[in-house]
Backbone as a printed PyTorch tensor [residue, N CA C, xyz], in Angstrom:
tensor([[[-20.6940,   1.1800,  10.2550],
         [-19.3240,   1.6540,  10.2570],
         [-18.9830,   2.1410,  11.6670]],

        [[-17.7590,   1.6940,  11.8470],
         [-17.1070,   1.9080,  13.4870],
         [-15.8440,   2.6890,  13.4280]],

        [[-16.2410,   4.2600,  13.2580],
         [-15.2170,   5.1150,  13.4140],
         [-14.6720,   5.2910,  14.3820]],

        [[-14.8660,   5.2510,  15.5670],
         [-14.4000,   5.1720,  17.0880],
         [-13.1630,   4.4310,  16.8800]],

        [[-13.7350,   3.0040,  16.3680],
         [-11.9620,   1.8920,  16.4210],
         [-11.1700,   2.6110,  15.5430]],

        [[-10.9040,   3.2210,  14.8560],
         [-10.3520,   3.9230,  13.5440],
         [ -9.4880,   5.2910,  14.4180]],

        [[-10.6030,   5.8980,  15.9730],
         [ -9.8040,   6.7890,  15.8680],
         [ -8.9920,   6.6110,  17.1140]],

        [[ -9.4140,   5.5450,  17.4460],
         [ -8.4890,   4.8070,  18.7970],
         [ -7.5680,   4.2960,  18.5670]],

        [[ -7.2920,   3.5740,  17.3910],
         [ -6.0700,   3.2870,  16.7220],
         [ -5.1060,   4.1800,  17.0670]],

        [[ -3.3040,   3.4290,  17.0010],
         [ -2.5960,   4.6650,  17.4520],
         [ -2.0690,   4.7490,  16.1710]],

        [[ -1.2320,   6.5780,  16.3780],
         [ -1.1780,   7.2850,  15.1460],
         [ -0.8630,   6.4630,  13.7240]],

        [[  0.5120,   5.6230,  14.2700],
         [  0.8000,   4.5670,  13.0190],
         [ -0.2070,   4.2040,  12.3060]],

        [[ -0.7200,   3.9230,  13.0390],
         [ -1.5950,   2.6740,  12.0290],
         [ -2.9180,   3.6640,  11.2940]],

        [[ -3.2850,   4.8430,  11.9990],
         [ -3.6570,   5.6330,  11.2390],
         [ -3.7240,   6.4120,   9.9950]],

        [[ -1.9920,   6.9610,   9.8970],
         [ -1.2530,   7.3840,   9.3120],
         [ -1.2930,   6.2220,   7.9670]],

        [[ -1.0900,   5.0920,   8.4340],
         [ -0.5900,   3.8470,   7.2440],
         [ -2.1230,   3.5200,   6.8390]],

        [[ -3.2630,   3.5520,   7.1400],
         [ -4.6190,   3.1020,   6.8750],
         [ -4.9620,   4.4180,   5.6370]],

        [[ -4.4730,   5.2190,   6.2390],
         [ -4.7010,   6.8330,   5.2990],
         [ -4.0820,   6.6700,   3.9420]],

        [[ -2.8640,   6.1840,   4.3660],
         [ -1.8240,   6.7140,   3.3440],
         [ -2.4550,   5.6550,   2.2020]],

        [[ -2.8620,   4.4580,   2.4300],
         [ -3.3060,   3.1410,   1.5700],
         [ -3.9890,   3.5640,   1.0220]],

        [[ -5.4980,   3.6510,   2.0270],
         [ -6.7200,   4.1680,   1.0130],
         [ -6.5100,   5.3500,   0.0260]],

        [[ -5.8200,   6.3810,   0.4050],
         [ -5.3070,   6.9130,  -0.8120],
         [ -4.5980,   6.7900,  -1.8910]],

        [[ -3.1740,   5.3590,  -1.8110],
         [ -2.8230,   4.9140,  -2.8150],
         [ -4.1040,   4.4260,  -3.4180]],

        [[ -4.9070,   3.5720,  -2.7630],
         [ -5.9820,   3.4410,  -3.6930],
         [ -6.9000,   3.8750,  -4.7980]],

        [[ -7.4370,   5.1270,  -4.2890],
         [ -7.9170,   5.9480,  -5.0110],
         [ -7.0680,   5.9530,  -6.1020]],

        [[ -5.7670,   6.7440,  -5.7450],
         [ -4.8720,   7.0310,  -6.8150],
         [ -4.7000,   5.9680,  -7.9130]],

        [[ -4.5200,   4.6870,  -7.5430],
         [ -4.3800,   3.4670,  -8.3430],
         [ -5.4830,   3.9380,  -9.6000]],

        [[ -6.5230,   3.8490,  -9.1220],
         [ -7.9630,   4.1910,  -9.7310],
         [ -8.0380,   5.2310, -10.8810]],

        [[ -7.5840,   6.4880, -10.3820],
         [ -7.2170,   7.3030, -11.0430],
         [ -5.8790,   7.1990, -12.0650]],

        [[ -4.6910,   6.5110, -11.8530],
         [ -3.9500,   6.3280, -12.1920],
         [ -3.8770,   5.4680, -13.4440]],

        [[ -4.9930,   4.4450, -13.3430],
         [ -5.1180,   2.8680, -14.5180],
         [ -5.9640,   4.3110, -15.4790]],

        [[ -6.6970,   5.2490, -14.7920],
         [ -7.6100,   5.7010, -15.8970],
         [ -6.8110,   6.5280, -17.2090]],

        [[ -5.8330,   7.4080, -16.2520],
         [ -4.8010,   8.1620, -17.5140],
         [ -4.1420,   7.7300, -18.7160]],

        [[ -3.6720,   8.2630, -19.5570],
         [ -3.0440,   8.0920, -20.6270],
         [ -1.8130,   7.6500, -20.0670]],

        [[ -0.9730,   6.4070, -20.3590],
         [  0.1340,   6.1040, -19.5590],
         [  1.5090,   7.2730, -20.7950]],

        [[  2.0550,   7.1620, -19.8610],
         [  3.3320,   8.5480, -19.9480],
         [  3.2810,   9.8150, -20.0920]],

        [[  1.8380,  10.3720, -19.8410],
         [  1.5240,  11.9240, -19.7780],
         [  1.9670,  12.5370, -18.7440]],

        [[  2.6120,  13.6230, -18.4420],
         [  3.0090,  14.7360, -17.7720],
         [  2.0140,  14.0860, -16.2120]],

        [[  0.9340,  14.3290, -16.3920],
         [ -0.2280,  13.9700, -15.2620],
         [  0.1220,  12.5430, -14.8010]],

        [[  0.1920,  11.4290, -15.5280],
         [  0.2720,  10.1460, -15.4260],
         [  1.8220,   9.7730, -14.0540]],

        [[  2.5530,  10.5320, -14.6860],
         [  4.4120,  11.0890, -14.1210],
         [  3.9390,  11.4940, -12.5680]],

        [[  3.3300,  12.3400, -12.6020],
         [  3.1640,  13.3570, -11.5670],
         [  2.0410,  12.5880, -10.5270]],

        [[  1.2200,  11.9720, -10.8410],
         [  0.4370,  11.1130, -10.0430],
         [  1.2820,   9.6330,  -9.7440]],

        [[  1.9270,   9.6620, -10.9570],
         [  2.4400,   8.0350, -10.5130],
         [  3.7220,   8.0910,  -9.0870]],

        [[  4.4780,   9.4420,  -9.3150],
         [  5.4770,   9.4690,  -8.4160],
         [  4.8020,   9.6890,  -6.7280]],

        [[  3.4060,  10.7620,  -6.9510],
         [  2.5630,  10.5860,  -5.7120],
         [  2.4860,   9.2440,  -5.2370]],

        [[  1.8480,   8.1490,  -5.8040],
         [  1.4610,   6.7640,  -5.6250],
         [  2.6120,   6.1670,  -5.1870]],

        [[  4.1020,   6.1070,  -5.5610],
         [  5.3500,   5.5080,  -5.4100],
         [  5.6540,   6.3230,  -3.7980]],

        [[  5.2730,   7.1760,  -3.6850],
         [  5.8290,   7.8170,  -1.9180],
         [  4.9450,   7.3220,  -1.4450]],

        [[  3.6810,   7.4200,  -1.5920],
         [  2.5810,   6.9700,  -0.5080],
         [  2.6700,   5.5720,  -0.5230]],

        [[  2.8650,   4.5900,  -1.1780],
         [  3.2670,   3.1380,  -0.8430],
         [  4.6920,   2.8980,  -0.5600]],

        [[  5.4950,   4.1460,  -0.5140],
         [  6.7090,   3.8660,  -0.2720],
         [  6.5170,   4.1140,   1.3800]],

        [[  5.6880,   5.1030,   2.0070],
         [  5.2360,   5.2760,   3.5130],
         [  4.9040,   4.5940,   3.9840]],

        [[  3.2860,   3.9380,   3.0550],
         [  2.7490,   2.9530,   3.8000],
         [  3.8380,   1.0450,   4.3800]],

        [[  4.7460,   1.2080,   3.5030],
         [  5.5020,  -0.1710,   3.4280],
         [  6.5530,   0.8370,   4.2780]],

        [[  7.0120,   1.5820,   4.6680],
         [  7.8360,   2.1310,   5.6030],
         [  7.1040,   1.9740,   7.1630]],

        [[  5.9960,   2.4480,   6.8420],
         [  5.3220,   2.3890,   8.3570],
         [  4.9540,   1.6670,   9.1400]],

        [[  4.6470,   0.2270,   7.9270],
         [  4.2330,  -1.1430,   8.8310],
         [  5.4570,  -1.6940,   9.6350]],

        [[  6.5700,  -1.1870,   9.3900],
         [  7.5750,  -1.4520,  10.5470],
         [  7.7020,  -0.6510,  11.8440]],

        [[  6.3880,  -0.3740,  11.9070],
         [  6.4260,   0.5010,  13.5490],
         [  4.7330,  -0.0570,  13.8710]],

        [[  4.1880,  -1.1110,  12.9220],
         [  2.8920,  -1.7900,  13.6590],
         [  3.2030,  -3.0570,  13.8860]],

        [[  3.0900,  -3.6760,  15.0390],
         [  3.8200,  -5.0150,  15.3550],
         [  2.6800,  -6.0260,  16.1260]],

        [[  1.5590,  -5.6500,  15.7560],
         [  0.5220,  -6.5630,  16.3960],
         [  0.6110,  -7.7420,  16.4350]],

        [[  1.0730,  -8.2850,  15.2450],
         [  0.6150,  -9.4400,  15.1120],
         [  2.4200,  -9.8480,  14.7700]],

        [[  3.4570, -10.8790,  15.8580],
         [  4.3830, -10.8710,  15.7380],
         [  4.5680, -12.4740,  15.7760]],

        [[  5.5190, -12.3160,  14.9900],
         [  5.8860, -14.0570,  14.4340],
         [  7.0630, -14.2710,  14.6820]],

        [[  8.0300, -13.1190,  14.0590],
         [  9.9830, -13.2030,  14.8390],
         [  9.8860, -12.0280,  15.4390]],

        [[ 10.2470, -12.2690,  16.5740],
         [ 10.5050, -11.2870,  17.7520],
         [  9.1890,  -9.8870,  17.3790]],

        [[ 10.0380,  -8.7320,  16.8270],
         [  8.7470,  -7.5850,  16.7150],
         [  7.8100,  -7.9510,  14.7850]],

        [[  8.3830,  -8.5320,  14.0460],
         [  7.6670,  -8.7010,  12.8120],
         [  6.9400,  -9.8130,  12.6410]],

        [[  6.0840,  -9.7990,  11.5600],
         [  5.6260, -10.8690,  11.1280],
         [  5.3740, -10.5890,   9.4790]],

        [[  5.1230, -12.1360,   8.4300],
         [  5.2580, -12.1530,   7.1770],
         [  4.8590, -10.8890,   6.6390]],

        [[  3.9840,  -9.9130,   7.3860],
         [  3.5950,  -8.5360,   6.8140],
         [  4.6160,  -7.5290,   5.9410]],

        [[  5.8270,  -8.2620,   7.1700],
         [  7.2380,  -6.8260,   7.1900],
         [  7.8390,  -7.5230,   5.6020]],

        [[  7.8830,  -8.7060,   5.5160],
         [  8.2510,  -9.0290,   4.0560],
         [  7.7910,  -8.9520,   3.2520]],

        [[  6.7590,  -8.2020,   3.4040],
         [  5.6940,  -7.6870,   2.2090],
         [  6.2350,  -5.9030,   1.5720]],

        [[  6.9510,  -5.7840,   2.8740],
         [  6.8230,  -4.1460,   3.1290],
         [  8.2910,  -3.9220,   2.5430]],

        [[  8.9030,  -4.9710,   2.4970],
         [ 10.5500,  -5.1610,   2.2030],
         [ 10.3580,  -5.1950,   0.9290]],

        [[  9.4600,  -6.2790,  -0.1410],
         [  8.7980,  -6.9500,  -1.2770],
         [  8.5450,  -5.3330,  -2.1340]],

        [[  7.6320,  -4.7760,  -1.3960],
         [  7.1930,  -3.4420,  -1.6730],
         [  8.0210,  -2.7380,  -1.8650]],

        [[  9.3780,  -2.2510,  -1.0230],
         [ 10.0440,  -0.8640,  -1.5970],
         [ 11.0490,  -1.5030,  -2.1260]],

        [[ 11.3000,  -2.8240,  -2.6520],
         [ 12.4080,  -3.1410,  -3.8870],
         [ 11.4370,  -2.9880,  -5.0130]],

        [[ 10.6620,  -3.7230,  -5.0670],
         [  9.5360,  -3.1950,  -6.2470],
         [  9.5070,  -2.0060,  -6.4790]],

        [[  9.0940,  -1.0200,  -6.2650],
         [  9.1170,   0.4940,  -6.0880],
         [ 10.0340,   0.2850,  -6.9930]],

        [[ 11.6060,   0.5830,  -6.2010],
         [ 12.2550,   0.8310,  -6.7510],
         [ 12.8490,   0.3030,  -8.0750]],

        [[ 12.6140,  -0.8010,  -8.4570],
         [ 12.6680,  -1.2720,  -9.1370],
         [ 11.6720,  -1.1130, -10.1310]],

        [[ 10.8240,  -0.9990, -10.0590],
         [  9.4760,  -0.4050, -11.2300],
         [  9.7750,   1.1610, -11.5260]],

        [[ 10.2050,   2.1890, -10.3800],
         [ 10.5130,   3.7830, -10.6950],
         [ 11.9240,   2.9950, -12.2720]],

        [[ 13.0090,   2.4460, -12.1410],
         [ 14.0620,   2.2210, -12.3590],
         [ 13.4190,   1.9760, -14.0500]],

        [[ 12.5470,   0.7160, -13.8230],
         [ 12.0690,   0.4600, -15.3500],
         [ 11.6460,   1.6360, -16.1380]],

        [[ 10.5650,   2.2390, -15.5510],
         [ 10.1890,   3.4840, -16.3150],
         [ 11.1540,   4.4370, -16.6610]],

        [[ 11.8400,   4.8730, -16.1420],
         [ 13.1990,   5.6380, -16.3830],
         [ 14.1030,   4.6570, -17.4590]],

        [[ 14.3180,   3.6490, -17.4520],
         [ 15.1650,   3.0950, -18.8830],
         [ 13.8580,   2.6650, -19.8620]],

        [[ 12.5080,   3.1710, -19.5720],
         [ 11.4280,   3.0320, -20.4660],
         [ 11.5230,   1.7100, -20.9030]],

        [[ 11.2170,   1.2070, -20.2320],
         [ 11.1600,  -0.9170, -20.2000],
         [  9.5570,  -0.4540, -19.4330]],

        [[  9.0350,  -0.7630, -20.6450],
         [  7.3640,  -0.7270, -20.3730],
         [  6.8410,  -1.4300, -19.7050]],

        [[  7.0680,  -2.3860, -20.7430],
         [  6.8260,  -4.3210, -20.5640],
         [  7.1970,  -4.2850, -18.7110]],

        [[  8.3580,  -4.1780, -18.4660],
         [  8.5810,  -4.5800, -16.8160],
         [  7.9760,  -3.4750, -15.7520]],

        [[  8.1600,  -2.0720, -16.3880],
         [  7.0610,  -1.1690, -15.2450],
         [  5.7040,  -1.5430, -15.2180]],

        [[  5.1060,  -1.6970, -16.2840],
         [  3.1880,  -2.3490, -16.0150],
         [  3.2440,  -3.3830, -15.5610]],

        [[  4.6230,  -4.6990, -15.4910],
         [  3.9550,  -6.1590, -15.1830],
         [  4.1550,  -5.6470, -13.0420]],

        [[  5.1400,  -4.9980, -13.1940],
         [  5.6050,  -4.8390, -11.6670],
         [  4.3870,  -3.6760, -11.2150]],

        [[  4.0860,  -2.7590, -11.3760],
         [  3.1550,  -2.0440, -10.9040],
         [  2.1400,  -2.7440, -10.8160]],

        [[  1.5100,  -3.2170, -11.6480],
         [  0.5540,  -4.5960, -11.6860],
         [  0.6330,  -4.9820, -10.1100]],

        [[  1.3760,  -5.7250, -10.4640],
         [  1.7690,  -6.8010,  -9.2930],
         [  2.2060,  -6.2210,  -7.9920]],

        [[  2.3950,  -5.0850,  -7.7050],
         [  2.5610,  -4.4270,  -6.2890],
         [  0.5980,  -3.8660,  -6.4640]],

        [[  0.3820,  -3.6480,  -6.9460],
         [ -1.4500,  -2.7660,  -6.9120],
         [ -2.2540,  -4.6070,  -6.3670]],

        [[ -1.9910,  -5.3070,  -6.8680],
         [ -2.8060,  -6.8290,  -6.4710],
         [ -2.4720,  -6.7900,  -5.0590]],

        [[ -0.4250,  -7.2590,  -4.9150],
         [ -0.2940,  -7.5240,  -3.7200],
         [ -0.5370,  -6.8290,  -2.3310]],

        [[  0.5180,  -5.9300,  -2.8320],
         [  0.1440,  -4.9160,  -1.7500],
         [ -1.2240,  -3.7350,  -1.6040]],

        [[ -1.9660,  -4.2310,  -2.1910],
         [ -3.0850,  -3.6760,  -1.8000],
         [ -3.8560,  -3.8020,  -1.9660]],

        [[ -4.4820,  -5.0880,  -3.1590],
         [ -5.7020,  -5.4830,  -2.5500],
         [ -5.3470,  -7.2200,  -1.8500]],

        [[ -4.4850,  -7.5920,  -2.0180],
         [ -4.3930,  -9.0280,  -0.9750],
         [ -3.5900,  -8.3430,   0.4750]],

        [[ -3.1440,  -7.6520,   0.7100],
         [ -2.1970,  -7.2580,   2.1160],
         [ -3.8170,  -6.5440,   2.2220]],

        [[ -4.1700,  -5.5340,   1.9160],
         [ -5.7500,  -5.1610,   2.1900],
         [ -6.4560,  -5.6960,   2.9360]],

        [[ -6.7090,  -7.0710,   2.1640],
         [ -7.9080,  -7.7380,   1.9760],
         [ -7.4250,  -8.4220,   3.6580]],

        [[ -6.5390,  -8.6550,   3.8390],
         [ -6.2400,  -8.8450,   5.0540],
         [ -6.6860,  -8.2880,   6.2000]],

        [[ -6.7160,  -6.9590,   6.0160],
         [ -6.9840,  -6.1050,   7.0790],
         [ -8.6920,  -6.2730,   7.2840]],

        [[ -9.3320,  -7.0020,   6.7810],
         [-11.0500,  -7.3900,   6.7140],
         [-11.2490,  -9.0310,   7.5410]],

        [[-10.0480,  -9.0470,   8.0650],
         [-10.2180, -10.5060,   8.5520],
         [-10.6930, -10.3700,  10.0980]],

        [[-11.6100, -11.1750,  10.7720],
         [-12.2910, -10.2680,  12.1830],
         [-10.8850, -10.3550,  12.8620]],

        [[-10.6180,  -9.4690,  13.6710],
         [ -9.8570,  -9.0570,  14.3730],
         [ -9.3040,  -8.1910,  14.7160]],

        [[ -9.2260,  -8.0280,  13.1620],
         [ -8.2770,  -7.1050,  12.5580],
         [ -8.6210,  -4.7870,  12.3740]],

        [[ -8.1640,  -4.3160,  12.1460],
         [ -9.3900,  -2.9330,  12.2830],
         [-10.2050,  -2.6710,  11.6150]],

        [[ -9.9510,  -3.0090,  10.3720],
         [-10.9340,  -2.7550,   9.2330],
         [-12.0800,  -3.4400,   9.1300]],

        [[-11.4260,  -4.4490,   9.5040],
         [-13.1150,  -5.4910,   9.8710],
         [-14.0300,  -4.6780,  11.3390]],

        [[-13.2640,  -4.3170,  12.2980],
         [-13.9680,  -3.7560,  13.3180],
         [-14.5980,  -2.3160,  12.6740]],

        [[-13.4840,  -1.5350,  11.9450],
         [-14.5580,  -0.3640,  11.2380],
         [-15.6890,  -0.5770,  10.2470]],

        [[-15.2280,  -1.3060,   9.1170],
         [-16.4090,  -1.9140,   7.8370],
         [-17.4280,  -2.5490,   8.3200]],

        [[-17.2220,  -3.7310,   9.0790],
         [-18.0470,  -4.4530,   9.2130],
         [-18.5460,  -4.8200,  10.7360]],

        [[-17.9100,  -4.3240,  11.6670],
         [-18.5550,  -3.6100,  13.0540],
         [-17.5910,  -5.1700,  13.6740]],

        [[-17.5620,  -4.9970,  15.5340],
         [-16.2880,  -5.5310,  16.1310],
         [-17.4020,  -6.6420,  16.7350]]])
């Protein structure tokens, strides 16, 4: 493990590496609860800001640029806070069926395939996990 690249990184991408691995966890914790408990509410709205940050923040990391400062990442990050919002929206008119298929499907995309990305050599996570 290569904490050095992790802390050389600038703040962004720090900040957004943090904020993930903790949606993560939370995910974790989150599939384990009773869905609609007081706790379930209160962790799930945690999880909805911290991927609402992390998909806020990748518009200030521009490494890897395809149109002018973005690349397909930022349409992930766009993908991400209509989802959000759109999954907070379901649960509130208690449309089950569409909050689990969409939460689902933002926990795959955005975080373990946009993730799984970040393990590709080049990239930081591959330089921290699996050395540069």
């Amino acid at each position: 493990m290569n904490l050095t690249a992790f802390a050389n990184a600038s703040p962004v991408i720090q900040i957004h590496t943090l904020l993930a691995l903790g949606a993560v966890l939370l995910t974790i914790s989150i599939f384990a609860l009773r869905k609609g408990s007081p706790l379930h509410r209160v962790m799930g709205w945690t999880w909805v800001i911290m991927m609402a940050l992390v998909a806020l923040s990748s518009f200030w990391i521009n490494e890897l640029r395809v149109l002018g400062a973005f690349s397909p990442i930022h349409l992930l990050s766009i993908i991400t806070l209509v989802t959000l919002v759109s999954s907070v929206t379901a649960a509130r008119r208690h449309n089950v069926k569409r909050h689990k298929r969409q939460m689902r499907t933002l926990v795959f995309g955005a975080l373990i395939v946009a993730g799984g990305f970040t393990f590709l050599p080049g990239r930081l996570m591959h330089t921290v996990f699996l050395g540069g």
